[in-house]
N, C-alpha and C positions, 0 to 999 in steps of 0.2 A: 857672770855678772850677778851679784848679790840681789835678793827683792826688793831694798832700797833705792840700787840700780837701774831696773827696769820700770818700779814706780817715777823713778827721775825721768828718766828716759819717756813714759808714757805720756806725761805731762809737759816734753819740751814743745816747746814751739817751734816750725818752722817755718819759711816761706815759702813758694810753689816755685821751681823755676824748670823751666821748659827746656830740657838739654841740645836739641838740635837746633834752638834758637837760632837765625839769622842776628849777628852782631847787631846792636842799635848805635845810632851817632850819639854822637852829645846831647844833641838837640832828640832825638826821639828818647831817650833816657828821662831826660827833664820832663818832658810830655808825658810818659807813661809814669812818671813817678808821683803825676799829681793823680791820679786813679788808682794809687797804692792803697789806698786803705780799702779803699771794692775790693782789689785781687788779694787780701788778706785775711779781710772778712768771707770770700769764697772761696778760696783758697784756690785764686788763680793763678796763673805765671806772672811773677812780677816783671818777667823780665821780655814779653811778648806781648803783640798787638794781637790776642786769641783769649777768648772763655773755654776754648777748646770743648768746643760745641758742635754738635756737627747742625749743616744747615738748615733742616725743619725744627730742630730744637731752637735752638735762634732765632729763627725764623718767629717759634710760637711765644717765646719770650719778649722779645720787641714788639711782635702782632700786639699782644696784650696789656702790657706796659705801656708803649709808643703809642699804639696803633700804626707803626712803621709796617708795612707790610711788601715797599717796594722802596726803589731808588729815590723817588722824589720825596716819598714818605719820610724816608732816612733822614732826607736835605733839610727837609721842614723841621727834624727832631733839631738838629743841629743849628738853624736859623735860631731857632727859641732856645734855646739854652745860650747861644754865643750874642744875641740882640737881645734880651729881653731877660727868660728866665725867673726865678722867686726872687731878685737881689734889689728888682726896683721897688716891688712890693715890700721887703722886708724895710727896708730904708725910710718907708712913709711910716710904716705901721709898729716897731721897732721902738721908735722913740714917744709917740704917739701914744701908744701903752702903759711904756713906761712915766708918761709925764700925767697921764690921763687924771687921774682924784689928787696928782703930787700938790700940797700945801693946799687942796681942796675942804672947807667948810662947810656948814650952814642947815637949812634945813633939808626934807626929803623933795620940796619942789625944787630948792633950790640947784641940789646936785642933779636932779632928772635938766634941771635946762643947762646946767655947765655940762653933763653928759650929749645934749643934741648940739649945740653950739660944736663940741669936739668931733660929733658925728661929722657936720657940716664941711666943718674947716679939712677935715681926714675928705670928702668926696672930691670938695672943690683941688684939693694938691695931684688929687688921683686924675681928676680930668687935666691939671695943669700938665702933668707927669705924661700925659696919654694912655693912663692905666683906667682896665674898666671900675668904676666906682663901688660897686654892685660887690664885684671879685675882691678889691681891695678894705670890705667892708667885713666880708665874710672871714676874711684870715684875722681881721682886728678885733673878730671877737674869738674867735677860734684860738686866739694867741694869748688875748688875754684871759682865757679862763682855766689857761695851765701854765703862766711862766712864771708868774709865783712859785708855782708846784715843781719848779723845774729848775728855780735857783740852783739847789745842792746839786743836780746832775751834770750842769752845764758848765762849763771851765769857765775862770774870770781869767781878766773881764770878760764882760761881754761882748759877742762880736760885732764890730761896725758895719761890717760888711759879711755877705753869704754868698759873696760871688765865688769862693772856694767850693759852695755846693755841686752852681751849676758845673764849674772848671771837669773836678771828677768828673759825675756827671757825664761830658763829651768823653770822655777816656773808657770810661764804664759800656755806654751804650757804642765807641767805633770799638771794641772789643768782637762785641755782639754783630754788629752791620756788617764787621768785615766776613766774620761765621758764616754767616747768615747768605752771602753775597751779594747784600746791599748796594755795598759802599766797598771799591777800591780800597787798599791799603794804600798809594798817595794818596787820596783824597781822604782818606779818613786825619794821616797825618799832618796834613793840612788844615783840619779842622784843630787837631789837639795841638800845633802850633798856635791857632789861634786862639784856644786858652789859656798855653802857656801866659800871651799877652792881656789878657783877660785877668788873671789872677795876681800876675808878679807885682803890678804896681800899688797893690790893694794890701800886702802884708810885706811883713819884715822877715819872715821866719819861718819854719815848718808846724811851729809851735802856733803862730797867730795863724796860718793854713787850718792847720785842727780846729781851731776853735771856729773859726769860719765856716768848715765841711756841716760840726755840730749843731751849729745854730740852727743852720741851714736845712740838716734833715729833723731836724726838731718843729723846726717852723713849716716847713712842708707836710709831716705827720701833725702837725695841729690844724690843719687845715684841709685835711683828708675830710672832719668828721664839723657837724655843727658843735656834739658836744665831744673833746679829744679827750683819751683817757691819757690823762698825765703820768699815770704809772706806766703804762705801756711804753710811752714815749720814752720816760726815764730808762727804761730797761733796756731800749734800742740805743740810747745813747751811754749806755753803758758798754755796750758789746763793742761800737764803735772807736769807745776809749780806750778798752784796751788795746785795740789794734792799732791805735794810732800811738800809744806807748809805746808798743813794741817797735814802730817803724822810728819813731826817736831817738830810742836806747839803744837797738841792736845794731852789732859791730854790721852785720849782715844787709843791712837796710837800705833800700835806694834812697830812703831821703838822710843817710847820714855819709854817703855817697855823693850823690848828688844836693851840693849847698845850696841855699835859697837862692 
């Protein structure tokens, strides 16, 4: 092999696939395939329910992450991603944002009172919603002081929904639970069954899936910090891009395998 060769070759990409794999159904394929972009970005098995982690590794990876530390702990991670999660809060705060100074004039009191009035109106949807108000306040400003900054990074449209976050997400974290020996591998598939249903009705496509995961960890990273660094954030959803290209494009790809 020539040096242009092996430069090719050192630059190819591949996926991770686990060779003594236990076959998956149709249905655990679908499931695991919405957690592809984690096991590409880690360069996990695409093709197994395993971080191939041994169990205090796991174990400290969830401890810290989750605070998952046991069976029930596990249960709890997966209640809140599969009821709940970032999707109800992005949904308020989202549009909220985006409408917030839209065709907005006047003087500097005048925007300081159409800013509390939009305060008010964002609390009272958070109480209607059953979201803490407080929480839901904090991501609305957290979101909008980088999604300006964040246009060029973020794929259009926009996403309407971030339930693609959470969906991963369960995929991501029963990888880990089952390592770990949290969580049964029926029970974990049970859970990622229940994303499947979580997600499917929410997009069209793998493409409007991506855009949903991105928002999603955009929005989540904006609201780690009071003030988010937008560059940072772009960079993550860079890394993320590419891997979600590659799961698109390549002949090899569980989502060009498995259809929407």
């Amino acid at each position: 092999m020539g040096i242009f060769g092996k430069i090719k070759k050192f630059f190819e990409y591949s996926f991770t696939i686990k060779e003594d794999a236990p076959p998956l159904t149709p249905g655990q394929e679908r499931g695991l395939a919405l957690g592809a972009i984690y096991a590409a970005e880690g360069h996990l098995p695409i093709n197994a329910l395993t971080a191939e982690a041994d169990p205090v590794t796991a174990a400290k990876v969830v401890g810290g992450a989750w605070q998952a530390t046991d069976t029930a702990s596990a249960r709890a991670s997966y209640r809140y991603l599969l009821e709940r999660g970032h999707r109800g809060i992005y949904q308020l705060v989202a549009p909220h944002v985006e409408n917030l100074w839209s065709g907005v004039s006047g003087s500097r009191k005048e925007l300081k009172a159409h800013y509390a009035r939009a305060t008010d109106e964002l609390a009272a949807q958070a109480v209607q919603y059953g979201l803490d108000p407080a929480e839901v306040q904090h991501y609305a400003t957290s979101w909008g002081r980088c999604t300006a900054a964040l246009e060029k990074a973020l794929p259009a449209p926009r996403a309407a929904s971030i339930a693609a976050w959470d969906a991963a997400r369960v995929v991501h974290v029963s990888r880990l639970f089952v390592d770990a020996g949290f969580i049964e591998p029926d029970e974990a598939w049970e859970a990622i069954g229940r994303a499947v249903e979580l997600a499917e009705p929410r997009y069209s496509s793998w493409e409007g899936f991506t855009r949903g995961f991105l928002a999603g960890r955009a929005f989540w990273q904006a609201g780690q910090e009071s003030y988010p660094d937008a560059e940072k954030i772009s960079s993550s959803v860079g890394t993320f891009t590419f891997h979600a290209d590659e799961l698109l494009t390549r002949e090899d790809s569980p989502w060009r395998r498995v259809a929407w």
